[in-house]
N, C-alpha and C positions, 0 to 999 in steps of 0.2 A: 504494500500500500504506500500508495507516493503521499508524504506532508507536506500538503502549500506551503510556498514559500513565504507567501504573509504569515501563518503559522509557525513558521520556525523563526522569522525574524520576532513576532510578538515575546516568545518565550526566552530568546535571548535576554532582548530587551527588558525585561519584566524581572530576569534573572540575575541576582548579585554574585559575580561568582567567590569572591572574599567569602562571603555566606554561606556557599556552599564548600568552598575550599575548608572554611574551620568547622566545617559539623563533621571532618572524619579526621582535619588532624588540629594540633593547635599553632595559631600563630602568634609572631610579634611582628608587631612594625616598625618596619626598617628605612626611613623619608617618606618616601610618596608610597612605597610597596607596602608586603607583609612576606615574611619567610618563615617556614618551618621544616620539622624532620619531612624528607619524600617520603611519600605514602606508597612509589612506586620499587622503592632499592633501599636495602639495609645502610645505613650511613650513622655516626655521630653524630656530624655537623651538619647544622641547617644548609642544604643547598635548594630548597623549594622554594622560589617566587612568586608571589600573584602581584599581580598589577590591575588596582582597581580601574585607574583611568582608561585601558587597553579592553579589559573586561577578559585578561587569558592569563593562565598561569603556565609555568614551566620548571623543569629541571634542571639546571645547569651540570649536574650530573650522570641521570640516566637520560638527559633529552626529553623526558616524556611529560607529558601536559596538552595545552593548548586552550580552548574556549571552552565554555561551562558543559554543551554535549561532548567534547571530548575528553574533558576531565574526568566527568561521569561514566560513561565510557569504558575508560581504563580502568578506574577503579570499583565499578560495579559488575564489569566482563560482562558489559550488556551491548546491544546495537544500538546505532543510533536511532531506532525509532523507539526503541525501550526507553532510552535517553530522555527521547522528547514527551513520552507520556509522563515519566517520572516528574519529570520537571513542570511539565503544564499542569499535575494533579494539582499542588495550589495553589496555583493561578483562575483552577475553574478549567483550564482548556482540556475537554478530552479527547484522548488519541487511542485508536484501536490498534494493539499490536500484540502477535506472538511473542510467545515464550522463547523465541528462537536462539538465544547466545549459551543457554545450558546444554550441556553433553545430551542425548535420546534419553538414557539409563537413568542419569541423574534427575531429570525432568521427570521420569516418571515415579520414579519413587519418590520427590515432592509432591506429587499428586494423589501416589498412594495415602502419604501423610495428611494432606489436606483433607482427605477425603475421610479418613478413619478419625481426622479431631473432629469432624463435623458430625460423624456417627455417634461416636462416643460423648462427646457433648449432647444430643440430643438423648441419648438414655440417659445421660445426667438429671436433665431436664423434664425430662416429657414421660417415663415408664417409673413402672413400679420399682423396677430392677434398681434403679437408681437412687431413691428416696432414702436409703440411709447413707450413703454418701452422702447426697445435698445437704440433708440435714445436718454430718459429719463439719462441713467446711461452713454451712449458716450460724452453728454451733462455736465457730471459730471466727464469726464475726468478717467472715468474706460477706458480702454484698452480691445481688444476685448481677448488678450490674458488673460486677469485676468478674464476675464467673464468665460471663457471656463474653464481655472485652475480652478476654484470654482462651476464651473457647474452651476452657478445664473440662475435660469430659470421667466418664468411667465404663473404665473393661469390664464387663460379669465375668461370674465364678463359670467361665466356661472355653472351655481348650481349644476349641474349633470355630467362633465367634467372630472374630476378625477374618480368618482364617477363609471360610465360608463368605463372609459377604465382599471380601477382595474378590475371591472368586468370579464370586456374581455379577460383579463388576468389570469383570473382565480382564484382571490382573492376572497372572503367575502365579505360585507357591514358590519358585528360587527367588523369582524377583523381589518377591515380598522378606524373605529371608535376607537374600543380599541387604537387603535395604532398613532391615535390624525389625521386623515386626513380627515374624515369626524363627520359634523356632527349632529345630529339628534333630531327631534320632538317630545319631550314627549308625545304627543296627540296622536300621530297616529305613531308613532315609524316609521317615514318615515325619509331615510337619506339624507344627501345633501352635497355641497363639506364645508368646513371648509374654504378654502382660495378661494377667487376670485379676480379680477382684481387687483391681488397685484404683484409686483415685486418677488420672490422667492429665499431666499438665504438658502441655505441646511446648519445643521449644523450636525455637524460630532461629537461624541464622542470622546476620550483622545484615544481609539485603533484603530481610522480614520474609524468605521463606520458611516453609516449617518443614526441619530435618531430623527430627528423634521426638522424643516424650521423655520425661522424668513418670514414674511410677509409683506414687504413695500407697501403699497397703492397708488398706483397711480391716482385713480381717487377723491383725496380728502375722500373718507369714514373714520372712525372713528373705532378702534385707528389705529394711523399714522402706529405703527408697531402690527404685530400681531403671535404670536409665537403659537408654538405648546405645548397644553396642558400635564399637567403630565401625564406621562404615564410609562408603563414599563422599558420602553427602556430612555425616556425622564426624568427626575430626574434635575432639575435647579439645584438641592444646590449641585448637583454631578461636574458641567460642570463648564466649562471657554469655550467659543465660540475662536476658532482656538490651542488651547494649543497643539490639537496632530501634528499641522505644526511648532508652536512656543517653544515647548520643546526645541528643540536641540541646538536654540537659547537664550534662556534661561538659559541653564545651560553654557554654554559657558562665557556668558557676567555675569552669577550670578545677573541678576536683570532681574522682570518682571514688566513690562506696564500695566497697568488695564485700558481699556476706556469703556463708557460707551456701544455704540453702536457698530453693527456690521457694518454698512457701511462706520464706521470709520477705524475699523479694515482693513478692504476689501483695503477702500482708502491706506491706509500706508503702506499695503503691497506689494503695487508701489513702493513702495523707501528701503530705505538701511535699513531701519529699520524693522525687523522682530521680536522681543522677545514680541509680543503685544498679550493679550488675551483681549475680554470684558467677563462684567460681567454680568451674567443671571438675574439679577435684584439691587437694590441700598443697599440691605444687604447682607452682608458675611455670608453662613452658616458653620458650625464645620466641616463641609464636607470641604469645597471649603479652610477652615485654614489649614486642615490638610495638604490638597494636595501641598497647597501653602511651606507650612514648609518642604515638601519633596522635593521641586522643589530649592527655594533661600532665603536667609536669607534678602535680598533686594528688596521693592517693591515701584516702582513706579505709582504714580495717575495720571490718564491726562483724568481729566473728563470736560464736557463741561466747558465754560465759564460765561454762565447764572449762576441766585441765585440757581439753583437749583442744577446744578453741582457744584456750592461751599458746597452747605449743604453736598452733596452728599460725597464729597471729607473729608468734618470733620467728616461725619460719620464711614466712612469704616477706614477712617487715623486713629482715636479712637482706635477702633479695631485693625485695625494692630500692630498699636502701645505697646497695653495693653497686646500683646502676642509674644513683643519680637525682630517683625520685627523692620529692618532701614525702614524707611520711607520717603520718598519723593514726591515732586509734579513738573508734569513740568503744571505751571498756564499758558492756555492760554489766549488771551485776552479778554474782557468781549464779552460777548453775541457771542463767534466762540466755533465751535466746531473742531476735529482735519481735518475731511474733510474741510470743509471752509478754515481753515487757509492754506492746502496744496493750494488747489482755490486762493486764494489769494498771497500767497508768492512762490508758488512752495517747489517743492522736493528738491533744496539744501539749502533752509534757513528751510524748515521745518526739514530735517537734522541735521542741525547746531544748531537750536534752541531745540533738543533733547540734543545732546551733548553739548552744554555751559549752559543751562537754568535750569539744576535738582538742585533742592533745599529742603532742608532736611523739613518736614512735620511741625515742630515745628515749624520754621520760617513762613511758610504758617500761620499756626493758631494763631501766636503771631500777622502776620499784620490784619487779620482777628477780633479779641479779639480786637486792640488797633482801628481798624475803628468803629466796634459795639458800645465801649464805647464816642468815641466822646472828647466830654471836661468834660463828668460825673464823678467828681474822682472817685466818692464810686465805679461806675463800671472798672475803672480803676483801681481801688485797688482789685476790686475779680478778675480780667481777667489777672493782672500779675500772681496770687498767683496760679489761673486755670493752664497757662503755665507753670509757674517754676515748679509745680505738675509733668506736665506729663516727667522733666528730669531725673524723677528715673526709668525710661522704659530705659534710656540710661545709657549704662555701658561705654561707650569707652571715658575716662577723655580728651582726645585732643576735640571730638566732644561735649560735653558737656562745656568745656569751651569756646568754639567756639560759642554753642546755649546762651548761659548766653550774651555774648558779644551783639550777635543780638538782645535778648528779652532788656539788657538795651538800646540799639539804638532806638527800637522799640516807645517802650513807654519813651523815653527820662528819666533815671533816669540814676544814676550813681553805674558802675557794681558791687561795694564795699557794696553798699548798699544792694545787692540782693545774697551776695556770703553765708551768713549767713541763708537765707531762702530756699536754694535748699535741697531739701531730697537725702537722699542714695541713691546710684544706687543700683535696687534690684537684684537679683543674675541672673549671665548671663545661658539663658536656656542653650546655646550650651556646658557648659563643660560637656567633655564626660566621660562617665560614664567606671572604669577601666577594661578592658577586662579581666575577669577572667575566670581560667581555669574550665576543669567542678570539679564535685562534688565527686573528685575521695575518700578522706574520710567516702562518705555517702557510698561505694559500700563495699559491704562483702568480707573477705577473698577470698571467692572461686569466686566471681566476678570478684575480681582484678587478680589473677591468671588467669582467662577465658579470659579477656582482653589483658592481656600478651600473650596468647599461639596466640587470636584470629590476634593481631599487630607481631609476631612472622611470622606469614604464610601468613600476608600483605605483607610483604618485603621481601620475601622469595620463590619464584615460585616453584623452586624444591624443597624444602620441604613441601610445598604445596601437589604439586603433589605425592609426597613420601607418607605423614601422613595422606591423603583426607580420606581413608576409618575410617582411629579410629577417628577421627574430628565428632563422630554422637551424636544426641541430648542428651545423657548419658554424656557425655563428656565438651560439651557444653553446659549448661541449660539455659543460659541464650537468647531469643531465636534470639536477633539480632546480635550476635557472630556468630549464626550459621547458620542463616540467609547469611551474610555478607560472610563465606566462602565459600556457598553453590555458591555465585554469581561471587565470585575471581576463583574457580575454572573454571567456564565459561569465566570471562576475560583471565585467562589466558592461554586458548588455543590460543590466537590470541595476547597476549603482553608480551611484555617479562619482563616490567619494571612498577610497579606500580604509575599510575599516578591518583592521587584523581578525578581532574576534567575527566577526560574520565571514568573511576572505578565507577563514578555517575552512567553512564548510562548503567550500569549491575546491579542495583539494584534500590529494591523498595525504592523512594522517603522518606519513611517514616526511612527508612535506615541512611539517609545523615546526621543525627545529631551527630549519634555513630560512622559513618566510619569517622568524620571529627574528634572526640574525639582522636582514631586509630591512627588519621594521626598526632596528636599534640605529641602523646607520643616518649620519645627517647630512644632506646632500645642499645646495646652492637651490635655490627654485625655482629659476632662472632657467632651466638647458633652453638651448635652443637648436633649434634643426641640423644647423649645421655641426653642432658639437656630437651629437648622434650620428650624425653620415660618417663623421671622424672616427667615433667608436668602431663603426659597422666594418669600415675604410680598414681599420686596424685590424678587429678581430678574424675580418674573412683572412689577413694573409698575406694583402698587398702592399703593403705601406712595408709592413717586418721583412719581406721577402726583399723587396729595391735594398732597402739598410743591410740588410743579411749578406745580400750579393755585394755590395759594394765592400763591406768589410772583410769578403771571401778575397775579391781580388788585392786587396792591400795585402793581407796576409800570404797569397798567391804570388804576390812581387817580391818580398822577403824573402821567400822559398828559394824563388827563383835565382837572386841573388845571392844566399847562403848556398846555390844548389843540393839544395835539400830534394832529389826526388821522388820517393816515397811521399812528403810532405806534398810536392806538387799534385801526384797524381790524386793523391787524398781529397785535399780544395778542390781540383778541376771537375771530382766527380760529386761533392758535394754542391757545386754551381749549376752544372747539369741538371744534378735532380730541383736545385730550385727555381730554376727559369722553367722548367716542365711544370712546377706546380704554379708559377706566375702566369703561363699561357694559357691555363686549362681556367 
């Protein structure tokens, strides 16, 4: 289905790409720009640019970027008509498009999933079968409007349920198994459902498909919760449970919540507070850091209140820590979890106790450290030295003299005594790395020439349209110059004024690194006709070929005079071939 062209310009238009650039990673502003970590290649240093005034961002790195459907694009591995639905959703503009940029297999076990929350929510809802679950999670102070929002369904006590109505649907039994919803008897390769008598909460991927279910048991069976196995579509070390609802929230407030559970999530999502994702299990993978460093520089813990949500909390804080993030904990009280505490105190003190109670990670583990040891000195003496350790992770000297303060309170020592044993702060990951122009040096004379004529007839319509036919691959050898006016002469039949972000979407993607190069360069605004025949004059051959030859025969007459003949015959044949490319 082809998108008018009015249509795609509206949606540009209408669309901030800053906006969209910080709802998947974070930035800062850097003059007129914003830079942060690429969302496209592992890197330390900020190399990602946006330019509000351009309306495109870029790489300086991996190259990859461009205008707000091409950013989306890339980072959602959707098409561009995906792109333009997504984008026009709110706007109001709607766009009909396939599912078309996901693998066959993989699409269709999203559909499987789609299809089986919508099932299992309605025996939530609507059957008998259901009724002591509902009741189970109304009991708990879910809402029925948050049930529905999230689709929470429930499996019945029964083995072939899912199983059967995939079926009927027209689905597989491997497929369904590949795809973690069933599953099956090595002996007799018989399948059966994966989830039974358990509560059903879907969880969705970071581009709100729905890829696994978490599993709460209701009837006491073992384990309490039961999630869906790796699979294609399913990837733990990839996920945060709710990030594609809690993104927007998140970058706004620049700090995210980690809790452990999802029915804690579910619960909180009742109250004011949204920037909340859990975690797919009690360790962080490279994955799950990466994603996090592109989201905020701030993360907060709020994992249970039992031993095991404390270990839990020094483990990931560790981690966090050692890679740069602030870190924080909001500690609840021993043996509650965040649901509980809501149960207990309500939504405006568990509100309140979000906003007064964050407490920087260090502190956490200083009380921690100084309980473990007791009245033990000797442990008392390795558990300062452990914390004071971890304040060369902090570079910001107000908060580190602030943490020094607390650790002596901690363990009762005097701060004078500890000022001496703190380490450097180690260098801060976010200085950004200097935006440098490209490699204009490394390109050849007749490059840099091609470059020129090519940003000559960027800015230029009717000379464009004047010079279009001598602009052919002889002229231009370079082939994304020529490339690049091949697709200007199509814009501009329909604009009159060159603009990069819309000028994106007349060319091949692979394009956007050289036309953004183009769009940096500052030219006189002045050409005039004859300084372009000059170019033309140059680059065909004619002009370098006269100079070439003349300087063949000087050096010819040298030869000649040192009787050099080897040297002679070398020139004479080199002359040759260039009056044969002069004639032709």
């Amino acid at each position: 289905m082809r998108i008018p062209v009015e249509t795609i310009e509206k949606i540009r238009e209408q669309t901030d790409i800053t906006e969209l650039v910080a709802s998947y990673i974070k930035l800062e502003r850097r003059g007129r720009n914003y830079v942060g970590l690429c969302p496209f290649h592992e890197e330390k240093t900020p190399s990602f640019s946006v330019s509000p005034d351009k309306q495109i961002a870029h790489c300086f790195g991996c190259k990859k970027g461009g205008n707000v459907f091409q950013f989306l694009m890339e980072i959602e591995n959707i098409s561009f008509t995906e792109a333009a639905a997504k984008l026009g959703e709110p706007l109001n503009i709607k766009i009909e498009q396939p599912k078309e940029n996901i693998r066959e297999d993989d699409m269709v076990a999203i559909k499987m999933h789609d299809y089986l929350s919508d099932l299992y929510h309605h025996l939530l809802m609507n059957t008998n079968e259901g009724d002591q679950a509902l009741q189970y999670l109304l009991d708990r102070g879910f809402t029925n409007d948050l049930i529905r929002q999230e689709r929470i369904g429930f499996a019945p006590n029964m083995s072939h349920f899912a199983k059967n109505a995939l079926l009927e649907h027209g689905y597989n039994e491997e497929a369904a198994y590949q795809a973690g919803l069933l599953s099956r008897n090595e002996e007799n390769f018989s399948y059966y459902d994966r989830f039974t008598s358990r509560i059903m909460i879907p969880i969705k991927n970071h581009q709100g498909y729905h890829v696994g279910f978490t599993g709460r048991s209701l009837d006491g069976s073992e384990p309490k919760y039961l999630n869906t196995p790796e699979t294609e579509i399913f990837k733990k070390r990839e996920l945060f449970f709710n990030l594609s609802d809690a993104r927007k929230h998140i970058r706004k407030l620049d700090n995210i919540i980690l809790m452990e559970g999802h029915m804690d999530v579910l619960k909180v999502k009742m109250t004011k507070v949204q920037n909340i994702v859990a975690t797919m299990g009690t360790e962080l993978s490279k994955e799950n850091i990466s994603l996090l460093e592109r989201l905020t520089s701030n993360v907060t813990l709020m994992f249970d209140g039992d031993n095991a949500g404390v270990n839990a909390t020094l483990k990931v804080g560790d981690t966090l820590l050692q890679h740069s993030f602030n870190v924080f904990v909001q500690k609840l009280p021993d043996k509650m979890d965040p649901d509980e505490y809501i149960e207990k105190y309500g939504q405006e003190k568990f509100e309140a106790f979000i906003d007064k109670s964050q407490r920087n990670y260090i502190h956490f583990k200083a009380e921690k450290l100084k309980f473990d040891a007791g009245e033990n000195d000797m442990k008392l003496g390795q558990n300062i030295k452990l914390v004071l350790d971890d304040l060369k992770y902090v570079s910001d000297e107000l908060t580190r003299d602030r943490l020094l303060t607390s650790i002596a309170s901690i363990f009762k020592v005097e701060k004078n005594t500890l000022i001496g044993r703190v380490p450097n702060a180690l260098n801060e990951k976010s200085k950004v790395a200097p935006v440098i122009d490209y490699e204009v040096n490394n390109l050849s004379l007749r490059q840099k020439k091609e470059r020129y004529l090519t940003k000559i007839m960027m800015m230029n319509p009717d000379l464009l349209k004047e010079f279009s036919d001598d602009l052919s691959k002889d002229i231009l050898t370079f082939k994304p110059y020529y490339d690049i006016i091949r697709g200007l002469c199509v814009y501009f039949q329909t604009h009159d004024v060159f603009e990069i972000s819309l000028a994106l979407n007349y060319l091949d993607s692979a394009l956007t690194d050289t036309l953004i190069d183009l769009d940096n360069i500052i030219i006189p605004s002045d050409v005039s006709e004859s300084e372009i025949n000059d170019y033309l004059e140059d680059l065909s051959g004619i002009r370098n070929s006269e100079n070439e030859i003349q300087l063949l025969h000087r050096q010819l007459e040298i030869a000649e005079r040192d009787n050099d003949i080897e040297l002679q015959l070398k020139l004479t044949d080199e002359i040759i071939k260039l009056n044969r490319i002069f004639k032709m």
